[in-house]
N, C-alpha and C positions, 0 to 999 in steps of 0.2 A: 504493500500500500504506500502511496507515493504520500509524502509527508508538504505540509504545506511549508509556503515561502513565510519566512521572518526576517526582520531588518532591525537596525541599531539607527538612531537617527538623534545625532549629539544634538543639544540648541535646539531640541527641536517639540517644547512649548511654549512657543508665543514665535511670532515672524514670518521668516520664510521656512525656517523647519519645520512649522508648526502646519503650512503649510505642504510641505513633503511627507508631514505626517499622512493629513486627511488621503494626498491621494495614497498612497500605498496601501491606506484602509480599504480605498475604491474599487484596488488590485488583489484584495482578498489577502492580502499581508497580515501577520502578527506581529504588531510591533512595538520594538522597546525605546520610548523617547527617553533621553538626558536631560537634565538642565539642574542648573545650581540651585533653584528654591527647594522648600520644607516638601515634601510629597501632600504635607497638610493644606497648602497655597496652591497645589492643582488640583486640588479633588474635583472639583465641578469640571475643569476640562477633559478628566481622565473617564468622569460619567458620561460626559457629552460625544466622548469617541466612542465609547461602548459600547454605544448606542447606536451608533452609526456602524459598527463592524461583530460582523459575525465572527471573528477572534476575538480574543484577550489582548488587552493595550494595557499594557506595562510602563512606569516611571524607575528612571535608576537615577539615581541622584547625586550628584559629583559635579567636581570640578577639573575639567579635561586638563589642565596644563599642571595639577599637583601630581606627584606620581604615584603616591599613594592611593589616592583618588583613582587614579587612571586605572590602578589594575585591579579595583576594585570592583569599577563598571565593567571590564574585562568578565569577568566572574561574576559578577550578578547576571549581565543580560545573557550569557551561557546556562545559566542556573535558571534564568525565567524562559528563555527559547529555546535550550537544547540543542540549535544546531542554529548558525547564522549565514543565511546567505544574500546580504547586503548590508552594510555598512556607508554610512553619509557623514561626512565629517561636514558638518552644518556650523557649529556652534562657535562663534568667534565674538569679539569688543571690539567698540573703537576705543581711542583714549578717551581717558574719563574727563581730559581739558586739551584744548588745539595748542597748539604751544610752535612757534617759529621754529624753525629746524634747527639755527644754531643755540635756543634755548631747551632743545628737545633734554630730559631728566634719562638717567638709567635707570631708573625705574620704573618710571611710565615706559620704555621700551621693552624690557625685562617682561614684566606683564602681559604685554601687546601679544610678543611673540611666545610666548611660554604657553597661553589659549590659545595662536591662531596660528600654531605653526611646530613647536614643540613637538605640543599634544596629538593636533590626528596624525602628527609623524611618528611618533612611537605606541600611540592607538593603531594608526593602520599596523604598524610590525606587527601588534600582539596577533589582532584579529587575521591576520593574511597568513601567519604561522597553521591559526586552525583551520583557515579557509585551505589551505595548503592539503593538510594533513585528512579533512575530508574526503577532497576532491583524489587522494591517492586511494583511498578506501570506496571510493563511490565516483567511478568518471563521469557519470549524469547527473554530480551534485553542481548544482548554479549558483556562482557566485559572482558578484559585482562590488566594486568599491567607487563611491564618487564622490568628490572636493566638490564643495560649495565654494568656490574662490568669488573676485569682485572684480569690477573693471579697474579697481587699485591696481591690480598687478602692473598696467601698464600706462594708467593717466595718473600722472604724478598730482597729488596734493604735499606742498611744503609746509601743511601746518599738522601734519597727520602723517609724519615721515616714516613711523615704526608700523603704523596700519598698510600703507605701502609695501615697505616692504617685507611684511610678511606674509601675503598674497602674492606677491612675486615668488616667495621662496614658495608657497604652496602651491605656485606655477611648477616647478623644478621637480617640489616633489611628487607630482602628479605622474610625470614624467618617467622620475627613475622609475616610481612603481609599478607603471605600465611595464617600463621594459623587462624589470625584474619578473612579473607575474606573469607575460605573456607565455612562456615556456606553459607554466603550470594551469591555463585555459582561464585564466582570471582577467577581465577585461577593469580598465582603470581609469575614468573619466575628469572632466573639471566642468563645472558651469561658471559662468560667471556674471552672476547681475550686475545691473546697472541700477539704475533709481528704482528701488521696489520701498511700497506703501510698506512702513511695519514703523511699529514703536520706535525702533534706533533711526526713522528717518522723520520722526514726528516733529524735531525740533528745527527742523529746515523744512516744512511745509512751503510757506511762503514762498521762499524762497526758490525750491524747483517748479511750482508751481507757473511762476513767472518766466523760468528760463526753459520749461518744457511749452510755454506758449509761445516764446520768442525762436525755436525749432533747436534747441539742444539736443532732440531726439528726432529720426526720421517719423517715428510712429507718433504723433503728439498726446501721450498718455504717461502716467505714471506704471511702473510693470506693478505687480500684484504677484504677493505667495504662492499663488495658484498657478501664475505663469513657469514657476520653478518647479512646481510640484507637477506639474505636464511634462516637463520634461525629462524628470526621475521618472515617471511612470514608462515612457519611450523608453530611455534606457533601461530597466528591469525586464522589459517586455523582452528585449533583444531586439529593438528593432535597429540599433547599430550594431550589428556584429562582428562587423570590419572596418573599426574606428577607435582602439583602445588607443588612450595618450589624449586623444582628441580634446581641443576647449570647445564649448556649446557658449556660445554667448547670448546672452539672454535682457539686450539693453535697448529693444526700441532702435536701431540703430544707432547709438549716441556717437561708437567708435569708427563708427564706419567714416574713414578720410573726404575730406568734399573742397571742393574749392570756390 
């Protein structure tokens, strides 16, 4: 009897994960969201998936860039799913103040990259060890991993220089792990939004607001959770099968060069 799909979806309630949660629900997934609050402060949302999905939705609760933490969630959502075959490294900060690049602190940087860059680098080792070790005991076991990266990796903000560049690095590491994992039939993605609606873009409403009207975007819209969460469901589905390493950019056109 063929066992159903489950996934690990760091960050992923309230946002754009929170989003990648609902579709995977959609996709008949069991799945285990992360995020740093009390499991006491999701209950209504953990009810409200529950509800929506004929599995079990599960909360593991940590914090991806402590390493304690880290392999802790390791072993809990193995312990609540039994077997994992997808993983989303969703869950990232910006800095908690903009700061000029030459007044940028090492410890605001320290932070930045220890959540958005550290963590799903030594999360994905853990989990790609067992995705490994499945898929040698079970060649028809499916397995996917894929970075939520940002259009940071390559439009520069000077006031946000450690957010930068640690979506650049999650550029790279997207990369290796494709290449590493390709032998082993494990395909390795990157999305990358642009201006998406969520709490962390709340406090610049205004402001893209005005510059998604004046065409900073091809599409003249703000993206939305769900725009991300389509596109996780594509890729779980397999419908790129011959595109591991690949970025999926996901920003309205903003990057697209124009003259």
């Amino acid at each position: 009897m063929a066992r159903h799909p489950t996934a690990l979806v760091t960050g992923g309630s309230r946002g754009i994960g929170l989003g990648i949660v609902r579709a995977l629900i959609a996709q008949d997934y069991e799945v285990a969201l992360n995020g740093v609050r009390a499991e006491a402060e999701v209950f209504d949302l953990l009810a409200e998936l529950r509800d929506l999905s004929e599995r079990d939705v599960h909360y593991v609760q940590g914090n991806i860039g402590d390493t304690q933490d880290r392999a802790r969630i390791v072993e809990e959502a193995y312990g609540k799913l039994g077997h994992l075959n997808v993983l989303v490294n969703n869950a990232g900060v910006a800095p908690r103040e903009r700061s000029d690049l030459l007044e940028l602190s090492e410890h605001s940087y320290d932070r930045v990259m220890d959540i958005n860059l550290k963590g799903p680098f030594f999360l994905t080792q853990a989990i790609a060890r067992r995705m490994v070790a499945d898929r040698a005991e079970n060649d028809r076991f499916q397995a996917y991993i894929i970075n939520v990266g940002s259009i940071s990796a390559t439009v520069a903000s000077t006031n946000r220089g450690q957010y930068c560049t640690s979506k650049a690095g999650m550029g790279m590491m997207t990369q290796l792990f494709a290449a590493r994992l390709a032998a082993e039939g494990i395909p390795v993605y990157e999305l990358r939004p642009g201006i998406i609606k969520t709490d962390m873009t709340s406090v610049v409403t205004e402001k893209y607001d005005r510059l998604i009207a004046e065409g900073l975007t091809l599409q003249p819209r703000w993206g939305y959770p769900k725009d991300v969460g389509r596109a996780v469901a594509a890729l779980v589905r397999g419908d790129f099968p011959y595109s591991t390493g690949q970025v999926i950019m996901i920003d309205g056109g903003l990057t697209l060069q124009r003259l």
